[in-house]
N, C-alpha and C positions, 0 to 999 in steps of 0.2 A: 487425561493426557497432558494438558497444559504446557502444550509445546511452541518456541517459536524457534525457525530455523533460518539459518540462512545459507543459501547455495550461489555459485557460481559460476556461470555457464558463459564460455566465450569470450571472457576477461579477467583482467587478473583481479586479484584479492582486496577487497574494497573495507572489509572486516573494521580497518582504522581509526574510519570515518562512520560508520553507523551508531545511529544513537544507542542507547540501552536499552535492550528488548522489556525493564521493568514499565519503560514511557508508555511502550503501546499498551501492555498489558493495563496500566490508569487510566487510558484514553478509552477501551475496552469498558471499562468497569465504571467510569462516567456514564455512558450511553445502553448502562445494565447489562453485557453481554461477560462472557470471558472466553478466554482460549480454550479449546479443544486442539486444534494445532493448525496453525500457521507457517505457510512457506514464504520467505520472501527468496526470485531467484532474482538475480541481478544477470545482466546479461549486456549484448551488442544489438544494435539494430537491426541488424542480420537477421540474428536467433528470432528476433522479438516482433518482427516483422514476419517472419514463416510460421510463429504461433499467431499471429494475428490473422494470416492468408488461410492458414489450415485449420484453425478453430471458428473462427468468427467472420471468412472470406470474405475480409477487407484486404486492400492492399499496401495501403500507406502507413507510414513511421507514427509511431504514438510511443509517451511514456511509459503509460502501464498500460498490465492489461490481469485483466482479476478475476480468478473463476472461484466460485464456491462448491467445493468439493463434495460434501453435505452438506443437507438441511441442516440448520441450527439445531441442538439439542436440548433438552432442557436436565441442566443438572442438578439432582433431584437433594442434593446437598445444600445449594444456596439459592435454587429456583431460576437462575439465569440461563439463559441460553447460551451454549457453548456454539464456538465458530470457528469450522473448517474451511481454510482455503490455500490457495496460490496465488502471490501474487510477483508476477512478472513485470522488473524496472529495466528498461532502458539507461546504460550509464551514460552513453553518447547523448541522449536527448535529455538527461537530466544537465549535463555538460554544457549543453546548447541553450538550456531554460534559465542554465544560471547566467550568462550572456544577455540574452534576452530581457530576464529579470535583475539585470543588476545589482544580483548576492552572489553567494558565497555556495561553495559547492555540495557543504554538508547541510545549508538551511535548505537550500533548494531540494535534497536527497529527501530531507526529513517531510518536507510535502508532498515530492510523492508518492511515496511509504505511508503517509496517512490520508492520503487520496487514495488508494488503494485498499486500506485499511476499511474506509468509510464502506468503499463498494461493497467488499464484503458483509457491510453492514444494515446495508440495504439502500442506501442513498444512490439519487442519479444525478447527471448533469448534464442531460439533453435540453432541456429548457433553459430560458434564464434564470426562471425563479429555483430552480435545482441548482445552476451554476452559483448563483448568490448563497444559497443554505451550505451547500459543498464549502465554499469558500471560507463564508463565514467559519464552518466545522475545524477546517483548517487551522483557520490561524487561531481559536481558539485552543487545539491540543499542540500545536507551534509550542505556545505561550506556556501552557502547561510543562512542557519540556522544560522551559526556561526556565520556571522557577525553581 
């Protein structure tokens, strides 16, 4: 399959500013895995807050939120596991994070697109020492964009 998508839900078109679908695809392939297909939907707080209430009955605003579609697969061409999911961004709290964070709207985008990423990946960040490896994870495929 080797898809990444991106949708739109509740905002306008954000396409301008996303990095190149080849980054994650390398951030993937770092951490042994590849696409099988990936959704990334961008959306409002709204939407992303009623997927949060009606999937996960939580009630308050967050960035992402990131389900995996399928078990990983294992593709029997290069022995990695392939990775289905969805992952749902908040534009308005990525808007907010870059305030908060004192960057820029596409580095901030691009965080948490690969915090999202990560999930899928099997990483958590309920602890500190999960929020420290997350982080770390982070600005390590940041960087990688960069170069």
């Amino acid at each position: 399959m080797n898809q990444i998508n991106y949708f739109f839900e509740d905002i306008k078109n954000y396409k301008h500013q996303l990095p190149a679908k080849s980054w994650i695809k390398r951030c993937l392939e770092n951490e042994k895995f590849c696409i099988g297909c990936i959704n990334f939907i961008f959306c409002s707080d709204k939407y992303l807050k009623k997927i949060n209430k009606t999937y996960l009955e939580k009630t308050y605003l967050t960035d992402v939120i990131t389900f995996q579609t399928t078990p990983p697969k294992i593709n029997r061409i290069n022995n990695k596991k392939n990775i289905f999911g969805d992952v749902f961004i908040s534009i308005e709290r990525v808007k907010e994070n870059k305030k908060i964070y004192k960057t820029i709207f596409a580095s901030e985008l691009q965080r948490v697109m690969i915090h999202g990423v990560l999930h899928l990946l099997g990483y958590n960040d309920k602890t500190e020492s999960e929020k420290k490896i997350m982080t770390q994870k982070e600005n390590q495929y940041i960087n990688l964009l960069n170069k």
